[in-house]
LOGUPA-80562 format. One record per atom (N, C-alpha, C, O, CB): z, x, y; residue in one letter. Coordinates in steps of 0.2 Angstrom, whole numbers, padded with zeros to 4 digits, always signed. Atoms other than C-alpha are relative to their C-alpha. Glycine has a CB too. Layout:
REM LOGUPA-80562
ZXYA...
This chain:
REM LOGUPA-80562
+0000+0004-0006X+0000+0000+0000X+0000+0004+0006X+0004+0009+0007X+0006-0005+0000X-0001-0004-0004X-0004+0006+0016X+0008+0000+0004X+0013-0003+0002X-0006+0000+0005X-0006+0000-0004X+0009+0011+0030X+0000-0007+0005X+0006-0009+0005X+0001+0006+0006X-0001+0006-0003X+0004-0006+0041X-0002-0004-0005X-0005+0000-0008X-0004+0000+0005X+0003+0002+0004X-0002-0018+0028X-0006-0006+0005X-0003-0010+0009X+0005-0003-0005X+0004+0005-0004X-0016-0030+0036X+0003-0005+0001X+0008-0006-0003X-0007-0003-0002X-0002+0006-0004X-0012-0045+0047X-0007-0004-0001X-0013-0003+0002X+0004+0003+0009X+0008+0005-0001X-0024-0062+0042X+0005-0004+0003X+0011-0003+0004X-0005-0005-0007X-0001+0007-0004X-0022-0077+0052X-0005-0005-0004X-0011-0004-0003X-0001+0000+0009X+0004+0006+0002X-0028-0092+0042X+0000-0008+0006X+0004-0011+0009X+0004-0001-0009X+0003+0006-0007X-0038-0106+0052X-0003-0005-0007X-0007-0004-0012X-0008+0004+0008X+0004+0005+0002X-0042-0123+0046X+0004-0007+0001X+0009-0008+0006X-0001+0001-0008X-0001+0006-0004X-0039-0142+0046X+0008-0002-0003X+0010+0002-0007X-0006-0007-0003X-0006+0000+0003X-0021-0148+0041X+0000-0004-0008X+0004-0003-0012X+0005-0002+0005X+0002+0006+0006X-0029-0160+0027X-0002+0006-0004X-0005+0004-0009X-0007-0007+0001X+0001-0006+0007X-0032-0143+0016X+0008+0003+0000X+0008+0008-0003X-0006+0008+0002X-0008-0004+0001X-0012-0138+0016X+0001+0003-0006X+0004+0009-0007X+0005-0006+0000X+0001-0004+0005X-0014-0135-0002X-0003+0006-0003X-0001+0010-0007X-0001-0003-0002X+0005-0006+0000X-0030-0123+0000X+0005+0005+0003X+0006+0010+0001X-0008-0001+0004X-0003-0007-0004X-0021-0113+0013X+0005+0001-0001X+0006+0007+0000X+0000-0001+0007X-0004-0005+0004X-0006-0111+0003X-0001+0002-0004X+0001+0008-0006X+0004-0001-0002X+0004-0009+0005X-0017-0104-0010X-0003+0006+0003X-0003+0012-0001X-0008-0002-0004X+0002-0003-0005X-0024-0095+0003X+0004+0005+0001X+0003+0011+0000X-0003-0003+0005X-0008-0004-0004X-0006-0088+0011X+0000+0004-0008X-0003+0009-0009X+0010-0007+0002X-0002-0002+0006X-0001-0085-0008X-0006+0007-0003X-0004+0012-0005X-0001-0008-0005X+0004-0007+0004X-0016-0074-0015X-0002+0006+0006X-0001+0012+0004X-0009-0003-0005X+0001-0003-0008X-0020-0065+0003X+0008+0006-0001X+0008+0013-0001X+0002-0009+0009X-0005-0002+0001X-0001-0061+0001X+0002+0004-0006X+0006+0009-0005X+0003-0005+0000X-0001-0001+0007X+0000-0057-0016X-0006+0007+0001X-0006+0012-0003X-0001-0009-0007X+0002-0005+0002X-0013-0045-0012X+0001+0006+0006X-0004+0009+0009X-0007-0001-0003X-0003-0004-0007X-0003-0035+0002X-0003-0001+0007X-0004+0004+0010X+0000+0009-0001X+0005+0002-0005X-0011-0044+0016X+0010-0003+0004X+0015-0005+0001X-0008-0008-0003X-0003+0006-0002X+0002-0052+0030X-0001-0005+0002X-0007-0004+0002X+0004-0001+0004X+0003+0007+0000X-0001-0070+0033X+0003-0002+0004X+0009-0001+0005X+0001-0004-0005X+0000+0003-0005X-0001-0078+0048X-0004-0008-0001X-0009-0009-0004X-0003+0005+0005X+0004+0005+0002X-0005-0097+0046X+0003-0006+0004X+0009-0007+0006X+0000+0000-0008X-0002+0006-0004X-0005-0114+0054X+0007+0000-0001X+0010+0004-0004X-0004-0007-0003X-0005+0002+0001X+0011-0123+0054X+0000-0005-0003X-0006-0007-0002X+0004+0000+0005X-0001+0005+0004X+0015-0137+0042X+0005-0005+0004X+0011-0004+0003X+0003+0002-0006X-0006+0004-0003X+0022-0152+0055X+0001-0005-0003X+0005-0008+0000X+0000-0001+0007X-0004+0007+0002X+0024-0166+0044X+0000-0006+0003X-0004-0011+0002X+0006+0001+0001X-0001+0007-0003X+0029-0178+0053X-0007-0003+0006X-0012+0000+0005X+0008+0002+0005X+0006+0000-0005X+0017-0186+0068X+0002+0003+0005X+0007+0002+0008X-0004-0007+0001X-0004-0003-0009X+0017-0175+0084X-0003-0002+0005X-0008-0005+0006X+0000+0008+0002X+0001+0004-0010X+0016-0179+0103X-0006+0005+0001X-0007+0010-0002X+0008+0002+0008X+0008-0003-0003X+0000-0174+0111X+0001+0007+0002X-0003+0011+0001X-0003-0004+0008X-0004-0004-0002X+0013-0160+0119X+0002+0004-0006X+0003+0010-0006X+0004-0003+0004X-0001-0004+0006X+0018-0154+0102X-0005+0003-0001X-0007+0009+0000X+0003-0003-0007X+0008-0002+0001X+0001-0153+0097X-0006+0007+0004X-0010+0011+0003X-0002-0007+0001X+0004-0005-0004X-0005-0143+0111X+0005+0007+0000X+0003+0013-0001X-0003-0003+0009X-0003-0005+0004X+0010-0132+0108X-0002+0004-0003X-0005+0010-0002X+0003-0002-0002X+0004-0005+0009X+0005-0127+0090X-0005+0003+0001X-0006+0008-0002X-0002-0003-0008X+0007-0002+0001X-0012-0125+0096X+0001+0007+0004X-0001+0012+0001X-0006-0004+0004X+0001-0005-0002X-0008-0112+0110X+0005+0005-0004X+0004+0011-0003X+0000-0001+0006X-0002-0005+0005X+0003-0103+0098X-0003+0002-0005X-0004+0008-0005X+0003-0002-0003X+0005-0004+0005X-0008-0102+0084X-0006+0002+0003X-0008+0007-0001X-0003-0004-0006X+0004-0007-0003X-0021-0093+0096X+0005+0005+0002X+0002+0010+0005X-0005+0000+0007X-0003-0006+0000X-0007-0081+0097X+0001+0005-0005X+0000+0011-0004X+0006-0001+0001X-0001+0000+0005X-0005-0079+0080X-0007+0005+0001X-0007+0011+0001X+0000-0008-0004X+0005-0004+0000X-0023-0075+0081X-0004+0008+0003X-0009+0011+0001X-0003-0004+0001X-0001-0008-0003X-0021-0060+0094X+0005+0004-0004X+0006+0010-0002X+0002+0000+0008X-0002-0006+0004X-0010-0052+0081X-0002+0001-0006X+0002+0003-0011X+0006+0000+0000X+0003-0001+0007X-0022-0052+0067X-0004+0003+0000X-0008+0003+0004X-0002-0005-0003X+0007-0003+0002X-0035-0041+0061X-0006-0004-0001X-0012-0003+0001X+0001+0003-0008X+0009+0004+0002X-0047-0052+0056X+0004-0008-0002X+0010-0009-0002X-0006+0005-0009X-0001+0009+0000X-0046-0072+0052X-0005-0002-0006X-0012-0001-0007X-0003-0003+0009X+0004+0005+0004X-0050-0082+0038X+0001-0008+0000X+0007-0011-0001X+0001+0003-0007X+0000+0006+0001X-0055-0098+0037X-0002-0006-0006X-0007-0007-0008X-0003-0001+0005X+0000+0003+0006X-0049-0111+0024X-0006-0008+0001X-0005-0013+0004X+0009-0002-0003X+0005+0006-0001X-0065-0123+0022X-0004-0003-0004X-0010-0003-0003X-0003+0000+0006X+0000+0002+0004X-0066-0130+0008X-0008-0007+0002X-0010-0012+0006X+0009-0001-0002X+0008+0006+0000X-0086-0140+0005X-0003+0002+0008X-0006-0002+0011X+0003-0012-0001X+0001-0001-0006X-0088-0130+0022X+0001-0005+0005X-0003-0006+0010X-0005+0001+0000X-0003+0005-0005X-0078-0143+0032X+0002+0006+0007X+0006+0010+0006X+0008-0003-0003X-0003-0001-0009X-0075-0136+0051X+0000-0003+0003X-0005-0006+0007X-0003+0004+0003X+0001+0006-0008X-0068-0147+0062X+0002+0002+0008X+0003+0008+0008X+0007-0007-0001X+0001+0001-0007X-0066-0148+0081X+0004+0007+0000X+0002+0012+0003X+0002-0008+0005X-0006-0003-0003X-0048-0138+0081X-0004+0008+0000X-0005+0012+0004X+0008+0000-0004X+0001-0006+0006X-0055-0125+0069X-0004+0005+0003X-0003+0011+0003X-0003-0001-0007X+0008-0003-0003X-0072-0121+0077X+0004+0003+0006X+0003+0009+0005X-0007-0006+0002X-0003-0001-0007X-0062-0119+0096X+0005+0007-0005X+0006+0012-0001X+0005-0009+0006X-0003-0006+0001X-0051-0105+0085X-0005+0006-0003X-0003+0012-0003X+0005-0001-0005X+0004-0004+0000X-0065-0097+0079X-0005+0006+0003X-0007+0011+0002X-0001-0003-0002X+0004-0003-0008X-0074-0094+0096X+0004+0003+0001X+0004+0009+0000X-0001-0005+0007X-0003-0007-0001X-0059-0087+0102X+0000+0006-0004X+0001+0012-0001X+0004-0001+0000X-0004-0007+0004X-0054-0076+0085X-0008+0005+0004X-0008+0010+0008X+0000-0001-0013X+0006-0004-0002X-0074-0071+0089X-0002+0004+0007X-0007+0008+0008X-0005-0003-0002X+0000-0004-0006X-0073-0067+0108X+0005+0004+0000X+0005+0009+0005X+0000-0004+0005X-0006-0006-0002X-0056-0057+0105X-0004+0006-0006X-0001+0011-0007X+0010-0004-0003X+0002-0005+0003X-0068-0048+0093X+0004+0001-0007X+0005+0006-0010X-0001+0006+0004X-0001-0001+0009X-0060-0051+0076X-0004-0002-0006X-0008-0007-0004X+0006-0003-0002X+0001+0000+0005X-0066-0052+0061X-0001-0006-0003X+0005-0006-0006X+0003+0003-0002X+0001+0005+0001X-0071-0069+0055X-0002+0000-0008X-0007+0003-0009X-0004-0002+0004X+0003+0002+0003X-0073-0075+0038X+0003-0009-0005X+0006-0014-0003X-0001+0007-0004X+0000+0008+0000X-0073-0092+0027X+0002+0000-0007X+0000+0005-0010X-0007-0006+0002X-0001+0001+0005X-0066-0097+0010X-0007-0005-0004X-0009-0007-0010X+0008-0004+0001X+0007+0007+0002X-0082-0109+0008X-0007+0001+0005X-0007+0001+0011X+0002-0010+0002X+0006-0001-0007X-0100-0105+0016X-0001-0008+0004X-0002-0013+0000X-0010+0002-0003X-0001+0005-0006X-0100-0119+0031X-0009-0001+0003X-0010-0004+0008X+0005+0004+0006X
């Protein structure tokens, strides 16, 4: 293992929760750190919501590169607007499914 181990940030819709903890899980399992949505549960306020969002582009300025869980090549609206950014901050883009 190296001395830093990579940093991913996984991007996708929250209706894959199960992919993206396969995703977290083997990413992990293969000395990667994992950076990944949050799991809110419950329903959030427009204000929670834009919250998490500008957090998880934080998420994404401390990542090497970015993968996106998108299972049957689903990309929705949030996903695509993290994408643009991961790719104007010049990281590393790739997809669990071709899109």
């Amino acid at each position: 293992m190296p001395d830093r181990p990579e940093i991913v940030c996984l991007c996708g819709s929250a209706r894959f929760a199960v992919e993206l903890r396969a995703a977290n899980r083997a990413l992990t399992l293969a000395g990667a750190v994992v950076v990944a949505p949050s799991e809110a549960g419950d329903p959030l306020t427009a204000e929670q919501r834009a919250a998490l969002g500008a957090l998880h582009l934080r998420k994404i300025d401390l990542a090497d590169r970015v993968v996106v869980v998108s299972p049957g090549g689903y990309v929705g609206e949030s996903t695509a607007a993290e994408i643009a950014y991961a790719r104007a901050a010049g990281k590393p883009v790739s997809f669990t499914d071709p899109t």
